[in-house]
C-alpha positions as a printed Julia matrix, in Angstrom:
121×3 Matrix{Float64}:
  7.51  -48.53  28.01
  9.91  -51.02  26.77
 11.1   -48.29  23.61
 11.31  -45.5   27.18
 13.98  -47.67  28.85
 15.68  -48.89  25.7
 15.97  -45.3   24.7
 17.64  -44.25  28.13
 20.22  -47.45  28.21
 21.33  -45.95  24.73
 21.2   -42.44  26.39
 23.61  -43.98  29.57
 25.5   -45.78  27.37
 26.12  -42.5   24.96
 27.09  -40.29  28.57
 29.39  -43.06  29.41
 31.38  -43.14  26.54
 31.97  -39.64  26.64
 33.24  -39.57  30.06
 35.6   -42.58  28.99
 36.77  -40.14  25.86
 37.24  -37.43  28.5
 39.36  -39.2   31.05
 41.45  -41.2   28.48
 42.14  -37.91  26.94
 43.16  -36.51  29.95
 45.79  -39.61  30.71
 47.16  -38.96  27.49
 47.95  -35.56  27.5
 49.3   -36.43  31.18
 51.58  -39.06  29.77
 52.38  -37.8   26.23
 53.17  -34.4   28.26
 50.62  -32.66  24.91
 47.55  -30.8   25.47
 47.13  -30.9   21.21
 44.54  -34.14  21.84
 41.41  -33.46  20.17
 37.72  -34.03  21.4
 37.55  -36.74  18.44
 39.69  -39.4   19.79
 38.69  -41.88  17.09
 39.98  -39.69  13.92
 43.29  -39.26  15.97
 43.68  -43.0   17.0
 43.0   -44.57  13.87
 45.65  -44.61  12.16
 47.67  -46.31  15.45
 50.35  -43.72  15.7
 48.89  -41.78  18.87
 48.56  -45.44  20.73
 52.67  -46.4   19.5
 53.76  -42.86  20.76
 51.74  -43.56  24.33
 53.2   -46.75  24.9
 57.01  -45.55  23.82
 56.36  -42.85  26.46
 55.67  -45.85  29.09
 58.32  -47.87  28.02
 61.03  -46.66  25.28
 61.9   -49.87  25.07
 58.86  -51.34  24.05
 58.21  -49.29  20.92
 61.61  -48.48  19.13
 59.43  -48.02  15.66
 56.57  -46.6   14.83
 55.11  -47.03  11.33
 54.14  -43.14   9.85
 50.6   -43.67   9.77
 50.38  -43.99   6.17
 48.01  -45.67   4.42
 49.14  -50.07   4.83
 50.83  -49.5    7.94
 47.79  -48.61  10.18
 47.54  -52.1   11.07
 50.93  -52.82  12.19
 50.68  -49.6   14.67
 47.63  -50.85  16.21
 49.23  -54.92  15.97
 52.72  -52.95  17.77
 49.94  -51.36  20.11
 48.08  -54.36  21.05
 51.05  -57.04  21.4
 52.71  -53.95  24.04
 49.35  -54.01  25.79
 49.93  -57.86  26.14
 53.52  -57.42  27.15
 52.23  -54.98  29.63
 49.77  -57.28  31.08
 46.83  -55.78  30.13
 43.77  -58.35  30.03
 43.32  -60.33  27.33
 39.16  -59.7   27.37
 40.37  -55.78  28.11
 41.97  -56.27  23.82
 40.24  -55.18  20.89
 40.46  -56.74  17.38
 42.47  -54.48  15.12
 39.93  -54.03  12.97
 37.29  -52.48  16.14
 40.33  -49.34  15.4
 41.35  -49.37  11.92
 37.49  -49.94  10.43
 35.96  -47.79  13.51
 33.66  -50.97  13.95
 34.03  -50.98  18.12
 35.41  -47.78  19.04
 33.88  -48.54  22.62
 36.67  -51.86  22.84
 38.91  -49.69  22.01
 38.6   -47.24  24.48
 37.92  -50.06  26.95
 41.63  -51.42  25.79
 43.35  -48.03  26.69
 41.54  -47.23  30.48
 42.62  -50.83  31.24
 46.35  -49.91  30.2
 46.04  -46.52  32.26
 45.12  -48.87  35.22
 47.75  -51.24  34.54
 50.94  -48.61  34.24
């Protein structure tokens, strides 16, 4: 029985992380005014550029530069990302580690990170 329920946490847990996919792709195409965001959020956030361009269209201010995406500069998007989120208020326990986005280790964090900014702007 126990294999039963762990199977249907994992099956919850897989239903719920769509739905977070979903409605963070629909906030982003709401604030980035673009419809072009694909059903794989992870391949698009990656490389940190997406998150940069979502917080510059919160706050101008906040993001003058944003790194091309290139291979090395990954990490500073998502540090320029992260240190906005903080400037923003955002939780600290609501913050990934950059490497949960740039190694795809806790894409769930990440998408945690990014609903708790949509509730905090």
């Amino acid at each position: 029985m126990s294999g039963r329920s762990t199977s249907r946490r994992n099956e919850l847990a897989a239903q719920m992380y769509l739905c977070q996919q979903q409605q963070i792709r629909e906030w982003m195409q709401l604030v980035l005014q673009r419809a072009d965001i694909a059903e794989n959020l992870s391949d698009l956030l990656t490389n940190g550029v997406l998150l940069c361009e979502l917080i510059r269209a919160i706050n101008p201010t906040m993001m003058p530069n944003i790194r091309d995406g290139q291979s090395g500069t990954n990490v500073e998007n998502i540090e320029s990302f992260l240190a906005a989120c903080r400037d923003l208020s955002v939780a600290p326990s609501a913050l990934f580690d950059v490497a949960d986005l740039a190694e795809k280790k806790n894409l769930s964090a990440v998408m945690r990170c990014i609903l708790a900014l949509s509730a905090q702007v």
